[in-house]
mmCIF entry with sequence, helices, sheets and N, C-alpha, C, O atoms, coordinates in Angstrom:
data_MODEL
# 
_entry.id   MODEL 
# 
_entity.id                         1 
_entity.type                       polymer 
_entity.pdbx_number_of_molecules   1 
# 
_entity_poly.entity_id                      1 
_entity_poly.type                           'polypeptide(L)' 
_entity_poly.nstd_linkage                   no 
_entity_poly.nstd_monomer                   no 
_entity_poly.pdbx_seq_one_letter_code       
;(UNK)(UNK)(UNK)(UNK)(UNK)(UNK)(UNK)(UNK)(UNK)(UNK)(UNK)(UNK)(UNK)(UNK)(UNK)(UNK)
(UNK)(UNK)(UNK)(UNK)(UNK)(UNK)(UNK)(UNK)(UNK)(UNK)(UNK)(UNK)(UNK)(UNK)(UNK)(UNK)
(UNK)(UNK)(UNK)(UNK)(UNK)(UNK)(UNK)(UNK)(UNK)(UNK)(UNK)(UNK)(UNK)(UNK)(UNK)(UNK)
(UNK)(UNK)
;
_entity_poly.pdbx_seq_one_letter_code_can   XXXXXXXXXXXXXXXXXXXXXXXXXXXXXXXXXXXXXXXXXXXXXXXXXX 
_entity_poly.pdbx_strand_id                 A 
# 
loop_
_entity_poly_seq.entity_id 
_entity_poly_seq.num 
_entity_poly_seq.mon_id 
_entity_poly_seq.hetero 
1 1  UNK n 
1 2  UNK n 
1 3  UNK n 
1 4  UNK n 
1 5  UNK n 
1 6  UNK n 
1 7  UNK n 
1 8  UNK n 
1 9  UNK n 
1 10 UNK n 
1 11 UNK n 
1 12 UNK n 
1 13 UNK n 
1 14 UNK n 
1 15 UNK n 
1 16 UNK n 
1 17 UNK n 
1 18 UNK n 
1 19 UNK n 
1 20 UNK n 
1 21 UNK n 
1 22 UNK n 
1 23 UNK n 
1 24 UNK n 
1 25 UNK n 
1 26 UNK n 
1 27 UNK n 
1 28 UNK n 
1 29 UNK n 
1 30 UNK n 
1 31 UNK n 
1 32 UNK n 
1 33 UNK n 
1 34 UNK n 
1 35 UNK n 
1 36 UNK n 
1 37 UNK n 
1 38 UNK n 
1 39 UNK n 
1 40 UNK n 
1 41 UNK n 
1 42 UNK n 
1 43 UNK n 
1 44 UNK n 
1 45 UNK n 
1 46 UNK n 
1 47 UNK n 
1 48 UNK n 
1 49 UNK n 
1 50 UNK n 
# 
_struct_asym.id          A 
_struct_asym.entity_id   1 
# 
loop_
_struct_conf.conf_type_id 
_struct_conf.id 
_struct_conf.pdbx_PDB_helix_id 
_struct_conf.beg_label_comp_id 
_struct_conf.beg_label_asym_id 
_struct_conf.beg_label_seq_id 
_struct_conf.pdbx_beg_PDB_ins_code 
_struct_conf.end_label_comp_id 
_struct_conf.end_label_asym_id 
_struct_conf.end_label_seq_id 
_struct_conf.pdbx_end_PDB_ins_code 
_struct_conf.beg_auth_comp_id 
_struct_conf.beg_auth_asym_id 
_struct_conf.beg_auth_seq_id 
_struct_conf.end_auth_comp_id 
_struct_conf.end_auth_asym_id 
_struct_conf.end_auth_seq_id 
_struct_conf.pdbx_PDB_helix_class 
_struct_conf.details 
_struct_conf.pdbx_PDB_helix_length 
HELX_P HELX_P1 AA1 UNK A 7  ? UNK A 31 ? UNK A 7  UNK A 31 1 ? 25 
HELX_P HELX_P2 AA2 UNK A 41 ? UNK A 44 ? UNK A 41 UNK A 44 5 ? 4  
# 
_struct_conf_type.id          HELX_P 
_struct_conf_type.criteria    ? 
_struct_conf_type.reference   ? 
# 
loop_
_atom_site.group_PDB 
_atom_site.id 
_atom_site.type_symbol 
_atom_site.label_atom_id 
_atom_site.label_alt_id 
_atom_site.label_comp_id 
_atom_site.label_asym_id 
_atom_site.label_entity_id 
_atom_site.label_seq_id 
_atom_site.pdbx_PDB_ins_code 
_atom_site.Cartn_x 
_atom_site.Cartn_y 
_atom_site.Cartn_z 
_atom_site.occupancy 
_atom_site.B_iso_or_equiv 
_atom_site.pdbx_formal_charge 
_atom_site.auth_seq_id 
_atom_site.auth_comp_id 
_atom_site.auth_asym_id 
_atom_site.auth_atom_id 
_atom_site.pdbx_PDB_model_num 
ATOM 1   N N  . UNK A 1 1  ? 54.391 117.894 112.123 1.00 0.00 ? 1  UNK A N  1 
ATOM 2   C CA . UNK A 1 1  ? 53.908 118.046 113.475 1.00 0.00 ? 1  UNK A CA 1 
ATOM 3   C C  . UNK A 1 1  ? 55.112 117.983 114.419 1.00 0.00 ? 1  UNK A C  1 
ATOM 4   O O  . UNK A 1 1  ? 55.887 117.045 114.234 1.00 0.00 ? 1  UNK A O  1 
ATOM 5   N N  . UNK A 1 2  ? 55.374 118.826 115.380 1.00 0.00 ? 2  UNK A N  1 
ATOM 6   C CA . UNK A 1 2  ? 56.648 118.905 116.304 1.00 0.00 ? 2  UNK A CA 1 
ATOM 7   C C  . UNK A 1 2  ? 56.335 117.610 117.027 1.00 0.00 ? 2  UNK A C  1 
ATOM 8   O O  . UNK A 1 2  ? 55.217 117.098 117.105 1.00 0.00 ? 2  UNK A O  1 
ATOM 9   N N  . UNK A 1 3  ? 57.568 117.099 117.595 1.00 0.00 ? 3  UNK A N  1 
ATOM 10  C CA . UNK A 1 3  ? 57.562 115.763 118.640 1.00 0.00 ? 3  UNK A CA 1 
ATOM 11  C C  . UNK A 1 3  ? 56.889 116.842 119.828 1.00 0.00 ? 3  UNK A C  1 
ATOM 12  O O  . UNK A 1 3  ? 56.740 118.059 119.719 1.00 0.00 ? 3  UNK A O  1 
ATOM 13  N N  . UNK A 1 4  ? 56.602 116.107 120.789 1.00 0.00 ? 4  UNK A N  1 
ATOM 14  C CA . UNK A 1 4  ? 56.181 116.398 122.089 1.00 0.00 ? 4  UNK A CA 1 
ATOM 15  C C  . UNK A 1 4  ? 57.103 116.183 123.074 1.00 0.00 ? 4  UNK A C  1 
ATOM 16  O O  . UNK A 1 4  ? 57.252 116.838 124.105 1.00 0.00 ? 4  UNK A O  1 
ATOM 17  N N  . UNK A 1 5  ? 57.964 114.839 122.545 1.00 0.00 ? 5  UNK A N  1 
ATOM 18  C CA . UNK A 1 5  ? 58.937 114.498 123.507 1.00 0.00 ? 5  UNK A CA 1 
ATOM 19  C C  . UNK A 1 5  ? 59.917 115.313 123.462 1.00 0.00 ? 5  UNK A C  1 
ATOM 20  O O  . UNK A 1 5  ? 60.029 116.135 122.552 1.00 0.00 ? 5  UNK A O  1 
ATOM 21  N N  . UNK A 1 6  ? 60.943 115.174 124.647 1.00 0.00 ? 6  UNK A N  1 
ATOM 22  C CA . UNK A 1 6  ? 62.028 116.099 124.722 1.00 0.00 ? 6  UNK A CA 1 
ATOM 23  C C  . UNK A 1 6  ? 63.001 114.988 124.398 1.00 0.00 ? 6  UNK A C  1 
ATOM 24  O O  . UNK A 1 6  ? 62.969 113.806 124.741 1.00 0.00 ? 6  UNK A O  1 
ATOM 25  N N  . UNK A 1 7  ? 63.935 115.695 123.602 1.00 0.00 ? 7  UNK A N  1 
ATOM 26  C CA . UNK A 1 7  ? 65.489 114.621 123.295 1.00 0.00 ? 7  UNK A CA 1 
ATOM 27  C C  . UNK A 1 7  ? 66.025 113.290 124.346 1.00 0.00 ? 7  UNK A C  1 
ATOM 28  O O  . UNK A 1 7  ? 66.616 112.236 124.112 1.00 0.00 ? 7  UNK A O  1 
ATOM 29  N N  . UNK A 1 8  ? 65.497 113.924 125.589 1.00 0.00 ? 8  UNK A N  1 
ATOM 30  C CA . UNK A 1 8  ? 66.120 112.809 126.669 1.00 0.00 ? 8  UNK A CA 1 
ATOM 31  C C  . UNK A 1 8  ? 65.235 111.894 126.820 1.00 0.00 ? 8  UNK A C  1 
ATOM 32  O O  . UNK A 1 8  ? 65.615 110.731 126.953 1.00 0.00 ? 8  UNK A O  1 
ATOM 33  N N  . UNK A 1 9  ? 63.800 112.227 126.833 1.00 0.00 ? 9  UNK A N  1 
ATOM 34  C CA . UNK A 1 9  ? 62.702 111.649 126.385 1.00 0.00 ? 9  UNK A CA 1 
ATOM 35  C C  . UNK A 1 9  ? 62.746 110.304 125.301 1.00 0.00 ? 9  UNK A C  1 
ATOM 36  O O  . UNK A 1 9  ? 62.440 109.125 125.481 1.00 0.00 ? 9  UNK A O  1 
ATOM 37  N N  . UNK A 1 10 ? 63.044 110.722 124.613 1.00 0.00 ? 10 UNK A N  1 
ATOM 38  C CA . UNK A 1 10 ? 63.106 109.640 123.055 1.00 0.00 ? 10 UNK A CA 1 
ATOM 39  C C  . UNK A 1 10 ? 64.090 108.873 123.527 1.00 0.00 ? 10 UNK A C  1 
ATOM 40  O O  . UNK A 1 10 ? 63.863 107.665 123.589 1.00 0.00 ? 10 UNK A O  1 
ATOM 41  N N  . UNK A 1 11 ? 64.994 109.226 123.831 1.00 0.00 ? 11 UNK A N  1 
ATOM 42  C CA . UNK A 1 11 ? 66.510 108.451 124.213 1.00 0.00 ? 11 UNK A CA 1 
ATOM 43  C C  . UNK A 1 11 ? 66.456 107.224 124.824 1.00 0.00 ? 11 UNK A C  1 
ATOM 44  O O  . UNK A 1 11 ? 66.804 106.099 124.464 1.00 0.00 ? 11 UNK A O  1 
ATOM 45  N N  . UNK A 1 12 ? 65.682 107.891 126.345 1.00 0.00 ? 12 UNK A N  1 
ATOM 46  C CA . UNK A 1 12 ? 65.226 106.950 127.094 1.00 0.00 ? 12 UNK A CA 1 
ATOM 47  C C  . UNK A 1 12 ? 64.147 106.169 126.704 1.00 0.00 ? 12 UNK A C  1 
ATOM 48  O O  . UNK A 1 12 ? 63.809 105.371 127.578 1.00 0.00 ? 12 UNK A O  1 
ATOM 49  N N  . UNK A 1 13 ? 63.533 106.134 125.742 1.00 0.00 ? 13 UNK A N  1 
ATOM 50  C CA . UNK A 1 13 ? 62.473 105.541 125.172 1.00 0.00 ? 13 UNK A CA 1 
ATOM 51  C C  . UNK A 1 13 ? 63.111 104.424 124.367 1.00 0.00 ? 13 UNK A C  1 
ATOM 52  O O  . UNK A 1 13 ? 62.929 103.259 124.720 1.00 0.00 ? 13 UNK A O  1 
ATOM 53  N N  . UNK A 1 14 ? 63.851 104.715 123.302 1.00 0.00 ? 14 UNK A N  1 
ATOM 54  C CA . UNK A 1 14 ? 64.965 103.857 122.758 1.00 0.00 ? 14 UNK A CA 1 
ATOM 55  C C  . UNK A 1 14 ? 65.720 102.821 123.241 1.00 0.00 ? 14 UNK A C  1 
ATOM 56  O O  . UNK A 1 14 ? 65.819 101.680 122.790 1.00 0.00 ? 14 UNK A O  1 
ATOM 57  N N  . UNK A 1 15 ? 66.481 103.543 124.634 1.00 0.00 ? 15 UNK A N  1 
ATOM 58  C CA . UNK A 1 15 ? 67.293 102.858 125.468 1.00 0.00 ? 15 UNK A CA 1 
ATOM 59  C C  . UNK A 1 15 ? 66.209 101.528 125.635 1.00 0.00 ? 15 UNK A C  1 
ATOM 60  O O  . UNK A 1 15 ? 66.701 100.415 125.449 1.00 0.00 ? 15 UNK A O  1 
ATOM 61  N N  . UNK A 1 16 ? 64.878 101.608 125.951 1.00 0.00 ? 16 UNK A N  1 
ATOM 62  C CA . UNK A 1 16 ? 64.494 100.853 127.009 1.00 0.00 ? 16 UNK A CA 1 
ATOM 63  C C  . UNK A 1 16 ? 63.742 99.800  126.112 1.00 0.00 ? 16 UNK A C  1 
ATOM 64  O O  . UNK A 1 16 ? 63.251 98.751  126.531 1.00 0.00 ? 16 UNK A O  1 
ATOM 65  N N  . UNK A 1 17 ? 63.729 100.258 124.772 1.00 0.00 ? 17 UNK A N  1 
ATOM 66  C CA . UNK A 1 17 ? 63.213 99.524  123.023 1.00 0.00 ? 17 UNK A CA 1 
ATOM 67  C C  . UNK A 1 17 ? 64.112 98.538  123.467 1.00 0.00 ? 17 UNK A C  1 
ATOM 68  O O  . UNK A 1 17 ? 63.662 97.502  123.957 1.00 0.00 ? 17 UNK A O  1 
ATOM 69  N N  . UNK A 1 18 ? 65.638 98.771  123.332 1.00 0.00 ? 18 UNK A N  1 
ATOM 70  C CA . UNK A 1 18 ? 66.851 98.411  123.416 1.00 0.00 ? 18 UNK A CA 1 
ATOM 71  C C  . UNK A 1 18 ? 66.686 96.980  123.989 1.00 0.00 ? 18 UNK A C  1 
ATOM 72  O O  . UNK A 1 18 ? 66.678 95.873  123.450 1.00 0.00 ? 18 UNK A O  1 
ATOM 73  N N  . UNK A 1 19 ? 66.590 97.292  124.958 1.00 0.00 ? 19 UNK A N  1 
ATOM 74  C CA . UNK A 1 19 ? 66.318 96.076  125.607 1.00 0.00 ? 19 UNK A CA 1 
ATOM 75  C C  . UNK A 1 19 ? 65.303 94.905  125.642 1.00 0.00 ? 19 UNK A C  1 
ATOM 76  O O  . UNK A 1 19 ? 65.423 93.691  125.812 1.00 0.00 ? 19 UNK A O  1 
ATOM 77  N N  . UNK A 1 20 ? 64.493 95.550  125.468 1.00 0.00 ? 20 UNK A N  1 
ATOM 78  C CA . UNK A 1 20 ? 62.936 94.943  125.380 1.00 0.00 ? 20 UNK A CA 1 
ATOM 79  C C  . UNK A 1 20 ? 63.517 93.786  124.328 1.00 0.00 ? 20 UNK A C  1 
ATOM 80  O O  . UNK A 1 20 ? 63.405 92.563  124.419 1.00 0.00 ? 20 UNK A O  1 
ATOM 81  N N  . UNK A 1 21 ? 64.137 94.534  123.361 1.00 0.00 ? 21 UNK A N  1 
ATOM 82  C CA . UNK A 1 21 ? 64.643 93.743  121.943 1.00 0.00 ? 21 UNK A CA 1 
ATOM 83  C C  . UNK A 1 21 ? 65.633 92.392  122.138 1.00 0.00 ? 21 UNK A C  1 
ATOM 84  O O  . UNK A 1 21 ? 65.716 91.286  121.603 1.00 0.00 ? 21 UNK A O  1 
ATOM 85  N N  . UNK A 1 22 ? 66.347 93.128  123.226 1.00 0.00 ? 22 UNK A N  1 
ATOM 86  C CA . UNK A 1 22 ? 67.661 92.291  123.607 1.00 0.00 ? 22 UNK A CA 1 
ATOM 87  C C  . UNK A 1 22 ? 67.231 90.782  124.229 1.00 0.00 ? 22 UNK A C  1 
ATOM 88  O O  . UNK A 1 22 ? 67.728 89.711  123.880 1.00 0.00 ? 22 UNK A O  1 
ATOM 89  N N  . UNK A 1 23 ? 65.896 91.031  125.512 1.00 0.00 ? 23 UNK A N  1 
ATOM 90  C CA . UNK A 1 23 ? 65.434 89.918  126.303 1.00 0.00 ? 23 UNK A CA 1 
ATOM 91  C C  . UNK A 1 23 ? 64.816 89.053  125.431 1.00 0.00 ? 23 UNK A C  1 
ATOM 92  O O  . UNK A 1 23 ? 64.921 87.865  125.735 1.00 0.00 ? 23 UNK A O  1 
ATOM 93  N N  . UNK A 1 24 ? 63.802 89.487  123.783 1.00 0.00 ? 24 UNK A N  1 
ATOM 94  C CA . UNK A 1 24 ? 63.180 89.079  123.181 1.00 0.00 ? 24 UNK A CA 1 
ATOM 95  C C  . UNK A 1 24 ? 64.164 88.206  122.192 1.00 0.00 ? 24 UNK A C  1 
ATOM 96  O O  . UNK A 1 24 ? 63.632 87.480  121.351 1.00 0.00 ? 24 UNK A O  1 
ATOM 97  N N  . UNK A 1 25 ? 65.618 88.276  122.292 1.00 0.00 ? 25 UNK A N  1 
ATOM 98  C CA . UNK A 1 25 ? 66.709 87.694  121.681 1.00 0.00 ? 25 UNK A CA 1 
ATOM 99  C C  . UNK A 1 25 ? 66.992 86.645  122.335 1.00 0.00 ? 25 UNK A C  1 
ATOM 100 O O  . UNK A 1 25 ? 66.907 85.516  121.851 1.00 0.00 ? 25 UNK A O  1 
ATOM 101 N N  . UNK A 1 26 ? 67.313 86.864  123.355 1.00 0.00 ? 26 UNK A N  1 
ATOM 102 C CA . UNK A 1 26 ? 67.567 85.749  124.498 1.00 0.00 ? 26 UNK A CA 1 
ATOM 103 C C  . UNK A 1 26 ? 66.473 85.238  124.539 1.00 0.00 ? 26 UNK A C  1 
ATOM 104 O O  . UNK A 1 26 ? 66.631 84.079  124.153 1.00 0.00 ? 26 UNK A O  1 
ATOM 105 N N  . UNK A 1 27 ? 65.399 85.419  124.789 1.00 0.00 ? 27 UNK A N  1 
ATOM 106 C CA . UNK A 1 27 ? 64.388 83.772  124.737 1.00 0.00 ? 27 UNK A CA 1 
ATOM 107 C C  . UNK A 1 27 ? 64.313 83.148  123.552 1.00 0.00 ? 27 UNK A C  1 
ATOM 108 O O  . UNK A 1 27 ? 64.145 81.931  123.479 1.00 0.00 ? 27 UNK A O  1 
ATOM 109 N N  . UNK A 1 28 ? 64.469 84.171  122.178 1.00 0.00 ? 28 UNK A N  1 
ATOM 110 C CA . UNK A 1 28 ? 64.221 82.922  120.880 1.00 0.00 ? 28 UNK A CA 1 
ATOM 111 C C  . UNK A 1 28 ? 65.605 81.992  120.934 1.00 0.00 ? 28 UNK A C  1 
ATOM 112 O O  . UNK A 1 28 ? 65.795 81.012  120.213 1.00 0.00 ? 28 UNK A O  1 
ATOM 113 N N  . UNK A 1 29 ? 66.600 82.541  122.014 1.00 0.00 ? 29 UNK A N  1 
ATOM 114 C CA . UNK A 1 29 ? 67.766 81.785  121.786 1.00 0.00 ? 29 UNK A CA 1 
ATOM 115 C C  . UNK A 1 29 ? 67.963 80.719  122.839 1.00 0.00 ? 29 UNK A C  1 
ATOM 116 O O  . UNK A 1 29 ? 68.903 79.924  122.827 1.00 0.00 ? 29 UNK A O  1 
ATOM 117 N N  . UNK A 1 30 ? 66.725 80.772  124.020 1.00 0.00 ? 30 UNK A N  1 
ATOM 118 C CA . UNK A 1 30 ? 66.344 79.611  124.656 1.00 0.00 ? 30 UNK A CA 1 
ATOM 119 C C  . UNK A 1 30 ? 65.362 79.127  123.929 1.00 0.00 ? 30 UNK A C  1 
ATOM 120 O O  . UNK A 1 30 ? 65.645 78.159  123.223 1.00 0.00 ? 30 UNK A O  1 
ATOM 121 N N  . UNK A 1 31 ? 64.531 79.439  123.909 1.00 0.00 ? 31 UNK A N  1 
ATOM 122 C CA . UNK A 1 31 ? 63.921 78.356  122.725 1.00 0.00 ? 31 UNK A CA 1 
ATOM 123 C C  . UNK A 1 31 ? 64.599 77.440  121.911 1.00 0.00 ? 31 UNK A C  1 
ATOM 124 O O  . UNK A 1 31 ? 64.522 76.212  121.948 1.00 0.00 ? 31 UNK A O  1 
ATOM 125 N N  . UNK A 1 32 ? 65.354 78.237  121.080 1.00 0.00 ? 32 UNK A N  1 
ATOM 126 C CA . UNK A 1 32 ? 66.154 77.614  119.851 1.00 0.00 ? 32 UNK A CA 1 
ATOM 127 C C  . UNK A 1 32 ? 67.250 75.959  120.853 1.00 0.00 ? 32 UNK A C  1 
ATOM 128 O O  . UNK A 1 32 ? 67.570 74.818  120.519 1.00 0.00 ? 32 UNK A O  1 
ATOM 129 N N  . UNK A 1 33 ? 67.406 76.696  121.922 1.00 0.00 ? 33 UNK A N  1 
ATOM 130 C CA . UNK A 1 33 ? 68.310 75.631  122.319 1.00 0.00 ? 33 UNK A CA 1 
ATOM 131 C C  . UNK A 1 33 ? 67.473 74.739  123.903 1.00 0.00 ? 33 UNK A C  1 
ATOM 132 O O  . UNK A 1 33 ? 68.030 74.057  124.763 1.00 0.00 ? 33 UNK A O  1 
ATOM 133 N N  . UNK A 1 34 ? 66.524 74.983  123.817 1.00 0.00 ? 34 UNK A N  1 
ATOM 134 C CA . UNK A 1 34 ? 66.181 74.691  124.882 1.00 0.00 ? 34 UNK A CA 1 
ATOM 135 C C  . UNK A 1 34 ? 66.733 74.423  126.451 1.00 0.00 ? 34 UNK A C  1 
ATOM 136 O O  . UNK A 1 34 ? 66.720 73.438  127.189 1.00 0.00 ? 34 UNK A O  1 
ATOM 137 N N  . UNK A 1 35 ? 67.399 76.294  126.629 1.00 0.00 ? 35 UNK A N  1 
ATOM 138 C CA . UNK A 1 35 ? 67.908 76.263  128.017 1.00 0.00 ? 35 UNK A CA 1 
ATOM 139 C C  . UNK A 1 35 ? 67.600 77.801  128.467 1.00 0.00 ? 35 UNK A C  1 
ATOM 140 O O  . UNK A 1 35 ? 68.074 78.890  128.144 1.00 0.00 ? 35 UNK A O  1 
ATOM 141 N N  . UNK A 1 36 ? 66.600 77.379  129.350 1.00 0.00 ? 36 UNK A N  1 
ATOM 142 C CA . UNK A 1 36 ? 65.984 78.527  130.321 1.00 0.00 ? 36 UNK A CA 1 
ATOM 143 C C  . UNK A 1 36 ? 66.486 78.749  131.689 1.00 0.00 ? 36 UNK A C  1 
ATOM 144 O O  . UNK A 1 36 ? 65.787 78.920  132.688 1.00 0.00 ? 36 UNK A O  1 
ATOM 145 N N  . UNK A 1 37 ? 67.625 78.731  131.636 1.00 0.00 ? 37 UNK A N  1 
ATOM 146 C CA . UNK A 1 37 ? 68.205 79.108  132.952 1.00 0.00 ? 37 UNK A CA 1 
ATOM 147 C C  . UNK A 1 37 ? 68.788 80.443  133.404 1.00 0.00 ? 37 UNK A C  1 
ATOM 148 O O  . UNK A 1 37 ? 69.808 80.766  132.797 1.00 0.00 ? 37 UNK A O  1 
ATOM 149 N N  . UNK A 1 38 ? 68.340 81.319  134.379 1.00 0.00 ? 38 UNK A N  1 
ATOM 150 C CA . UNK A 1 38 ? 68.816 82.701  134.298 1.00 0.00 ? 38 UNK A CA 1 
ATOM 151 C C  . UNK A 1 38 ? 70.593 82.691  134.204 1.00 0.00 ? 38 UNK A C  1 
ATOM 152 O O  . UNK A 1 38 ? 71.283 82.621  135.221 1.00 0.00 ? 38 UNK A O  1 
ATOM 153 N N  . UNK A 1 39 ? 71.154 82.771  132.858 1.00 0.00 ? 39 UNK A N  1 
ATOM 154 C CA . UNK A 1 39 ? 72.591 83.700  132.641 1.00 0.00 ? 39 UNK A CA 1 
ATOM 155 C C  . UNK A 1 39 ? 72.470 84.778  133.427 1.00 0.00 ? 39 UNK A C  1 
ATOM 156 O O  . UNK A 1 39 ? 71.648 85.467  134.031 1.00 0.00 ? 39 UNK A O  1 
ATOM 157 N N  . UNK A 1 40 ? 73.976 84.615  133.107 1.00 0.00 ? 40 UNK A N  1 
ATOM 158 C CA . UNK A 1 40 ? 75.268 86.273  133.663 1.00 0.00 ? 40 UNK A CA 1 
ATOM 159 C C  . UNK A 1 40 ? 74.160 87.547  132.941 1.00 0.00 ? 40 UNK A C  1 
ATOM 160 O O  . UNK A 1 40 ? 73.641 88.506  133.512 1.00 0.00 ? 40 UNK A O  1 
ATOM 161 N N  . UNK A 1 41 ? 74.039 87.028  131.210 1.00 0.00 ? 41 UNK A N  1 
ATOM 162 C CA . UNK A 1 41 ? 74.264 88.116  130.499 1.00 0.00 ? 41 UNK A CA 1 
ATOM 163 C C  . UNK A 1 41 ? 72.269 88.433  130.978 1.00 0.00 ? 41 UNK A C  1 
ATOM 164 O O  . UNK A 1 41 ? 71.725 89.531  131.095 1.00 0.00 ? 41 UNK A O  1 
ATOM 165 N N  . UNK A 1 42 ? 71.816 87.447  131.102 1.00 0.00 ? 42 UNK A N  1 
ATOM 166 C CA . UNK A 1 42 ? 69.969 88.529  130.890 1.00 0.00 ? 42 UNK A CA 1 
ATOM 167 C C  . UNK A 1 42 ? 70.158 88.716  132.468 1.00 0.00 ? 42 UNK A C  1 
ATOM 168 O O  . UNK A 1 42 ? 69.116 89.263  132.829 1.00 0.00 ? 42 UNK A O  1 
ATOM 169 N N  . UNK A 1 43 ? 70.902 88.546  133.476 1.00 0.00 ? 43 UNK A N  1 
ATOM 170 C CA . UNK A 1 43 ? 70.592 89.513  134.442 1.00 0.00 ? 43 UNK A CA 1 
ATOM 171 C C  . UNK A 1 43 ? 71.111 90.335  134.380 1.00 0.00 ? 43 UNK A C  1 
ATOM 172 O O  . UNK A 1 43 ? 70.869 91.036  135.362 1.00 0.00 ? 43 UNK A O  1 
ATOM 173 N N  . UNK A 1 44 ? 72.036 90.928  133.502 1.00 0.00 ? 44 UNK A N  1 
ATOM 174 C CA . UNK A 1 44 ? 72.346 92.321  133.697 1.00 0.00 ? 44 UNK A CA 1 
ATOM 175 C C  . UNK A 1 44 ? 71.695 92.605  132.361 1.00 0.00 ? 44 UNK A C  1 
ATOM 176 O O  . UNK A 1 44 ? 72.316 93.495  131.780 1.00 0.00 ? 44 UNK A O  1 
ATOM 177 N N  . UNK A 1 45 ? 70.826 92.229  131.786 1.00 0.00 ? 45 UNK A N  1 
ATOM 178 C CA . UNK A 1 45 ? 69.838 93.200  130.759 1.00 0.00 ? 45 UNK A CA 1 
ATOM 179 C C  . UNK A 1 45 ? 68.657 93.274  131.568 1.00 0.00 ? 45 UNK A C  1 
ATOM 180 O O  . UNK A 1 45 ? 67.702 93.920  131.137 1.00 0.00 ? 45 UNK A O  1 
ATOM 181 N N  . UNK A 1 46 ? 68.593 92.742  132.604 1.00 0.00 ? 46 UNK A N  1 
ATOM 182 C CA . UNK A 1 46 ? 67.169 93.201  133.263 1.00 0.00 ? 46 UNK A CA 1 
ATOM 183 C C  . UNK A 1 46 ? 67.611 94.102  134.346 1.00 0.00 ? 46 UNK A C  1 
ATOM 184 O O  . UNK A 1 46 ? 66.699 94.770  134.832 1.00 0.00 ? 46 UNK A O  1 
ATOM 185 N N  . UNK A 1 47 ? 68.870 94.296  134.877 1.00 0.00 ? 47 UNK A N  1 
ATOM 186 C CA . UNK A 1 47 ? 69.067 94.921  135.566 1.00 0.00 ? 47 UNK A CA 1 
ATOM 187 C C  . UNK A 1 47 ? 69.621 96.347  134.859 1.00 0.00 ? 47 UNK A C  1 
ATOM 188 O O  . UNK A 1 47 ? 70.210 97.309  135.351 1.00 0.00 ? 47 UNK A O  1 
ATOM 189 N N  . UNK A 1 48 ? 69.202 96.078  133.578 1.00 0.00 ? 48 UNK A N  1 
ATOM 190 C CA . UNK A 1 48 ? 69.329 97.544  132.866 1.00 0.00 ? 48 UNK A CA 1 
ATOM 191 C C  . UNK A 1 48 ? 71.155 98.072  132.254 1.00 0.00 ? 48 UNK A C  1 
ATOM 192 O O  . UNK A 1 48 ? 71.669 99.110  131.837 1.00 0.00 ? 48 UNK A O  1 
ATOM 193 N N  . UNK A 1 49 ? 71.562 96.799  132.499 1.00 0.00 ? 49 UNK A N  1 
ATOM 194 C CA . UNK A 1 49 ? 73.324 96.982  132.495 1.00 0.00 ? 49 UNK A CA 1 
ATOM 195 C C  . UNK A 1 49 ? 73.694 96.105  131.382 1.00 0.00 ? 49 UNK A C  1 
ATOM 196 O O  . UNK A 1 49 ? 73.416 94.930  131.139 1.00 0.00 ? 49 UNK A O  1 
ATOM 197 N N  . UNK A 1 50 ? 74.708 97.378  130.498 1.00 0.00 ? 50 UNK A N  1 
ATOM 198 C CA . UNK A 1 50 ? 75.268 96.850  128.811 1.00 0.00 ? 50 UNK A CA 1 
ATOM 199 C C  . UNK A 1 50 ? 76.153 95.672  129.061 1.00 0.00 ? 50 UNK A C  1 
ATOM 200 O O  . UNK A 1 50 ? 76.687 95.089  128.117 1.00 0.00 ? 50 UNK A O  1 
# 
């Protein structure tokens, strides 16, 4: 069955997996240490920046 999506489509779909994955890292790693304080690094994964 052909994709529907277009290449930039998927990409950006990925890209945004990407992250989803990344924030879901950073909380098991507040959890793990019990410190929930907004970092450097998850505001620039929410602000969409590597």
């Amino acid at each position: 069955m052909p994709s529907r999506w277009h290449a930039s489509e998927r990409e950006t779909v990925r890209r945004q997996i990407g992250r989803v994955c990344a924030a879901a890292d950073w909380l098991e790693g507040a959890l793990d240490n019990g410190e929930f304080t907004l970092d450097e690094q998850l505001v620039q994964l929410l602000k969409g920046e590597e």
